[in-house]
N, C-alpha and C positions, 0 to 999 in steps of 0.2 A: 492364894489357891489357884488363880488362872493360869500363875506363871510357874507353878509348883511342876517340879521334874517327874516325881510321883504319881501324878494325877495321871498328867501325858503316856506316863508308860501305861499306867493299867488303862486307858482309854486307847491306847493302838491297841494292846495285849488283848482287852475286850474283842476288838475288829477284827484279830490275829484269828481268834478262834472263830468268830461267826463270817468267814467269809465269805460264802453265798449268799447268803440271810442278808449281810452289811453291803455288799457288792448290787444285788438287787434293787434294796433300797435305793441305793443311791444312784441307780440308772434310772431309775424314778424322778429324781428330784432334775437329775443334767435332762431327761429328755425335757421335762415343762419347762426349762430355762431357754433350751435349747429351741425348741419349737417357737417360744413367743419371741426369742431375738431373730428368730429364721422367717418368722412371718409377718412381722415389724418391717424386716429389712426388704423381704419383696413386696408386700404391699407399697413400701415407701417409692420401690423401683418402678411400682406397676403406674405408682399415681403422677412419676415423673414422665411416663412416658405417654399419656394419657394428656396430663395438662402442657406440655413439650407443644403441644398442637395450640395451644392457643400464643404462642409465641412470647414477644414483648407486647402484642397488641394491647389496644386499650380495652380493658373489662366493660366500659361502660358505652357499649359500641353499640351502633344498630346500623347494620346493612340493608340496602332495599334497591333491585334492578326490576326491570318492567316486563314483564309476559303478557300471553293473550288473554282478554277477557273470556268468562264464560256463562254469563248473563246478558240477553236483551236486557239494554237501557235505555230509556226514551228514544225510543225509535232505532236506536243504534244495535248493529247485529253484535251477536257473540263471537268472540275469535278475532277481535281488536288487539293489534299491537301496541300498550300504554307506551309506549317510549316518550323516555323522558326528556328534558329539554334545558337549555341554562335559564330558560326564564321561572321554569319549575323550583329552582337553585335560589333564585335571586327572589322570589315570592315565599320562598319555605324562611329563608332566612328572615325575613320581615314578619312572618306568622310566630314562628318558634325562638321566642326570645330563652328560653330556656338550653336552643345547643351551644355550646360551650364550641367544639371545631364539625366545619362541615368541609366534606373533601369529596366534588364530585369527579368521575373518573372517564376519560374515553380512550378507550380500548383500539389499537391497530397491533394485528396480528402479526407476527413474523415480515417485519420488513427487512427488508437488503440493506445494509451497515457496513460502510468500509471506510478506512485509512489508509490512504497510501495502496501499499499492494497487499492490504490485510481487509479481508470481508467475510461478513458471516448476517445470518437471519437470526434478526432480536425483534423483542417483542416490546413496541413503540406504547408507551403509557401518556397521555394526556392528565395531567396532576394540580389540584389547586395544592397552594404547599402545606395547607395542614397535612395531608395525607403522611407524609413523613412524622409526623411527632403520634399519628392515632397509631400506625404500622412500625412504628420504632425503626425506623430506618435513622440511620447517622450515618452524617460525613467525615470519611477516613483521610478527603483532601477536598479541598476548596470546599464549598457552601450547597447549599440543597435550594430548590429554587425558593421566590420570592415575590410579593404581591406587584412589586414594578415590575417584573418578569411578564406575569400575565397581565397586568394592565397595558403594557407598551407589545403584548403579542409580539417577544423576543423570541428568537429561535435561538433559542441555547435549552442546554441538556445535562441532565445528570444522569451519570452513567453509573450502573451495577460493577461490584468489583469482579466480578465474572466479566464481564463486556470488557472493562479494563485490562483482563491478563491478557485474553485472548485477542486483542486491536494492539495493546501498546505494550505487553508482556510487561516487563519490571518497569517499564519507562511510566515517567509520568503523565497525565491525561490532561489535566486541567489546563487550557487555554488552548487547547488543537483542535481542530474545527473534525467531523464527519461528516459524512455525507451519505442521508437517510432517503431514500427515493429519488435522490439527483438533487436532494434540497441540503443545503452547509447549514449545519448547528456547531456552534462552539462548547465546548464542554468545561462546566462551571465548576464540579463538583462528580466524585466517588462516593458512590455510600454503601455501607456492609450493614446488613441486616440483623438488628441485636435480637437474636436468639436462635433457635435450633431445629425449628418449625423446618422439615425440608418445603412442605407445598409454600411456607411463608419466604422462604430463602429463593424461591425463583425470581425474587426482586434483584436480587442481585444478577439476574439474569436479563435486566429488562434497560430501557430506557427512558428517561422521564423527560418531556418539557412540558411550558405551560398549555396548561386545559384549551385556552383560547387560541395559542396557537393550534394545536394539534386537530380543534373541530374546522378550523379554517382551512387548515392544509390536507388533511388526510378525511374529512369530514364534508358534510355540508351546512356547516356550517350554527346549528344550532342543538344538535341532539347527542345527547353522551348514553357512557354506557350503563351507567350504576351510581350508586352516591353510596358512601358510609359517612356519618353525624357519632359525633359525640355528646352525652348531655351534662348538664351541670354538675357537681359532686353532692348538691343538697337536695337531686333527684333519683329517682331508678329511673331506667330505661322503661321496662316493662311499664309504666304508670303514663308515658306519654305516645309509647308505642301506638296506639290507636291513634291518637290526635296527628300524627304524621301521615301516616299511612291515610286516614281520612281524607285528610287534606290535597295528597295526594292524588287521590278517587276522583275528589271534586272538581279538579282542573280539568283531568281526563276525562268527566263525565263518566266516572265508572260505577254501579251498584255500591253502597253502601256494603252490600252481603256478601260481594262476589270475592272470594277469598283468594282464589286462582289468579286474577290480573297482577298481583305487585309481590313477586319473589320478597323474604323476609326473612334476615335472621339478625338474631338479637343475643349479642354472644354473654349478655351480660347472664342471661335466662341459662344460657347452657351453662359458662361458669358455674352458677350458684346451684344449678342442677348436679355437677362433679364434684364440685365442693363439698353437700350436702351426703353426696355418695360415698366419696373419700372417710369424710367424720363418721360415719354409718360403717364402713368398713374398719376402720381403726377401732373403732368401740369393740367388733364381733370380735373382729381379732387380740383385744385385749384380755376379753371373755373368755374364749379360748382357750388362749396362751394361760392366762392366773390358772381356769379352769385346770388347764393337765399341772402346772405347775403345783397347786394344791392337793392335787391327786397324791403327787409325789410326796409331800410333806406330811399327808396324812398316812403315806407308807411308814415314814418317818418316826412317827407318834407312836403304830402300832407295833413295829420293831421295838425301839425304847420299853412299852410296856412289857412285851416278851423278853427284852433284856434283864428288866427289873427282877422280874418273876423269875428266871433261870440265877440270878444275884440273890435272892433274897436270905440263903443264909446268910451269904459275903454279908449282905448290907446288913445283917442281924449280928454279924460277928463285931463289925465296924462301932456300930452303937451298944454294942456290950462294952467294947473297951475304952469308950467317951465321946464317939464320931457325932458331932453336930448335927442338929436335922437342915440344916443351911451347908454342910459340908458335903451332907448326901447329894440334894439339891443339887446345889453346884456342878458336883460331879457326872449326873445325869443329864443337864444343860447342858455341861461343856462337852460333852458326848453326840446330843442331839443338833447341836449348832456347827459342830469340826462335820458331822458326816453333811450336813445341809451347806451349807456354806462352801466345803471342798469342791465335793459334787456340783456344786451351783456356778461355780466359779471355774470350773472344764465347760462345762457347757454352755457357758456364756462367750467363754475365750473361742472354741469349736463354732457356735454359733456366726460368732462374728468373721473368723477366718474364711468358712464358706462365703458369706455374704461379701468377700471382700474378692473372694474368687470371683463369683457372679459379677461382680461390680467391673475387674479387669475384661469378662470374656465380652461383657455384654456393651463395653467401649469400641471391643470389634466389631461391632455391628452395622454401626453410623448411627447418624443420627435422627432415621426416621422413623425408628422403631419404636413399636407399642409399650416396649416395657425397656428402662435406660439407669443404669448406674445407680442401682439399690444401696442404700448405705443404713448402718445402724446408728442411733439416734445418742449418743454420747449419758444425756442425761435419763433417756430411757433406759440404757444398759444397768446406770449405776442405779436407781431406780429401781428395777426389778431386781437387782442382788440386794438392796438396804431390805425388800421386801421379804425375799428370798429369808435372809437371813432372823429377821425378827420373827418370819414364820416359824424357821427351825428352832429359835427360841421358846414360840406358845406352843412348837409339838414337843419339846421336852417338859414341859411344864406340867403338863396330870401325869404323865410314872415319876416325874421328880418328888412333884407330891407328894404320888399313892409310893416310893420307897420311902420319902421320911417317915412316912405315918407307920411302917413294920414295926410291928412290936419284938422284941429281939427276945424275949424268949419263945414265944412262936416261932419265929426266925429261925433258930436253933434248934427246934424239935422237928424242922420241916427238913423235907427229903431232897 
């Protein structure tokens, strides 16, 4: 009966003549297919360019740099600069056996950088070397620094592949000395920034040698700019985050309460806050999308029944001459499942074509943009059509029904 030539015809012949009525319907059923692949796909685009921002970094990160106080505390005025210190470093690490990597940071701004007769102003990093594995930085030639680096306060340097085009163009870097403020560093190591983060990709813009050296030479000698810690995997961040910052306070003699002294952020808390958002939004958007999608199949349903009813001699004529109530059936299904299904399958294919547009234009963009390379989800398309389609199976199922049930001399008497 599926494959029956017979069927096929009177089932387009059906369509032939209800063309508006079937035409309708069926822009019903493409637009909810159509809508939840279309909002699947920008949602997916919106949440790529959203979490784009938190890089390769490590999720289980907590950054913390020093500000002014804004409590009297034992005697000490408000508007203290906590700055922090390597022995802060070196005490934290003895208190929190729980971090896993600690990379404290000091900062020199726009220093003068040249090779040969090639100069330019780069921005000088001081680095213990976890920094590199919490920031996902990797070397594309020689090595990233090293704990003999900052133990033996070596002047050598890893250079950003942006520092590298522009000092040694195609040439290579690794073992040529520069000259950062009239002081020669040797360069050990290139590293490209794994991912797509532009604020995170200014590493590739920067310079890196050991911490030790860099508070020696550009510093005085004890005071950095900021730290980011990693913690263990069999912890959250959030649940030790006080006990840091604490501890912190305590060295600097800062209030307890005073929230304003120690800059804080904890990216693991924003993660799980966008993540949380993200699942929140794919839900709505599922709701949505079935939402109109069902709309459409219940146009579906109520077509078929109006088909049935304008059929109902046919179908009284059909079982006068021996037609099956499983043949009627049938025939009703295969009616409601070809217009669901067709329809369903334009608008999935329309769906995804746009999205695929979106996806080309929005690579012209770069890569710092809020919203980045939407794509539809393979098993979500098929997904929504297996639904699609069983759907248009249970809306031909009550007129398939209610035509087996025509009693065919009714059927016959009726107008």
């Amino acid at each position: 009966m599926l494959f029956s030539k017979d069927t096929w015809q009177e089932i387009i012949g059906t369509i032939r003549k209800n063309k508006l009525r079937t035409g309708l319907t069926a822009a019903g059923v493409f637009w909810g297919i159509f809508m939840l692949i279309f909002m699947m796909g920008m949602g997916d685009g919106l949440e790529k360019g959203i979490m784009n921002e938190f890089g390769g970094r490590s999720t289980n990160s907590l950054y913390l740099w020093p500000k002014s106080t804004s409590i009297v505390y034992k005697g000490l005025p408000a508007g203290r600069w906590a700055r922090f210190t390597l022995d802060d470093i070196y005490a934290l690490q003895k208190h929190a056996d729980y971090i896993d990597i600690l990379a404290p940071r000091h900062l020199t701004h726009n220093a003068l950088v040249s090779y040969q007769d090639q100069s330019n102003n780069f921005e000088i990093r001081g680095e213990w070397p976890g920094v590199f594995k919490v920031e996902s930085m990797l070397p594309i030639e020689g090595r990233v620094l090293n704990q003999l680096d900052e133990k033996r306060h070596r002047k050598v340097a890893v250079i950003g592949k942006t520092v590298q085009e522009e000092l040694f163009g195609k040439g290579s870097a690794v073992g040529k000395d520069i000259i950062v403020q009239g002081i020669s560093f040797q360069i050990v190591g290139v590293i490209k920034y794994e991912g797509e983060s532009r604020r995170l990709q200014e590493a590739e813009e920067a310079i890196f040698v050991p911490l030790s050296t860099s508070v020696q030479l550009y510093g005085d000698g004890k005071h950095i700019s900021w730290l980011v810690c990693t913690i263990d995997a069999d912890k959250m961040v959030s649940n030790v985050e006080d006990d840091i910052i604490n501890f912190i306070k305590m060295r600097h003699i800062i209030a307890p309460e005073d929230s304003r002294a120690i800059g804080c952020f904890n990216l693991e808390k924003e993660f799980r806050k966008l993540t949380g958002l993200f699942s929140g939004i794919r839900i709505f958007l599922w709701i949505v999308g079935i939402g109109t999608l069902m709309a459409g199949v219940v146009s579906v349903s109520n077509v078929m029944l109006i088909t049935v009813k304008d059929r109902t001699r046919e179908i009284g004529v059909r079982k006068a001459i021996g037609a099956t109530p499983f043949s009627i059936i049938n025939m009703i299904l295969l009616e409601s499942v070809f217009i669901t299904a067709l329809s369903g399958y334009i608008g999935l294919i329309v769906g995804t074509f746009i999205i695929s547009v979106v996806n080309i234009l929005s690579q012209g963009m770069g890569d710092d943009q809020m919203f980045q390379n939407p794509e539809v989800n393979l098993s979500i398309s098929v997904t929504a059509f297996v639904v699609l389609v069983i759907s248009g199976l249970i809306a031909g199922l009550l007129p398939s029904m209610h035509a087996a049930k025509i009693n065919p001399v009714e059927a016959l008497r009726s107008d």
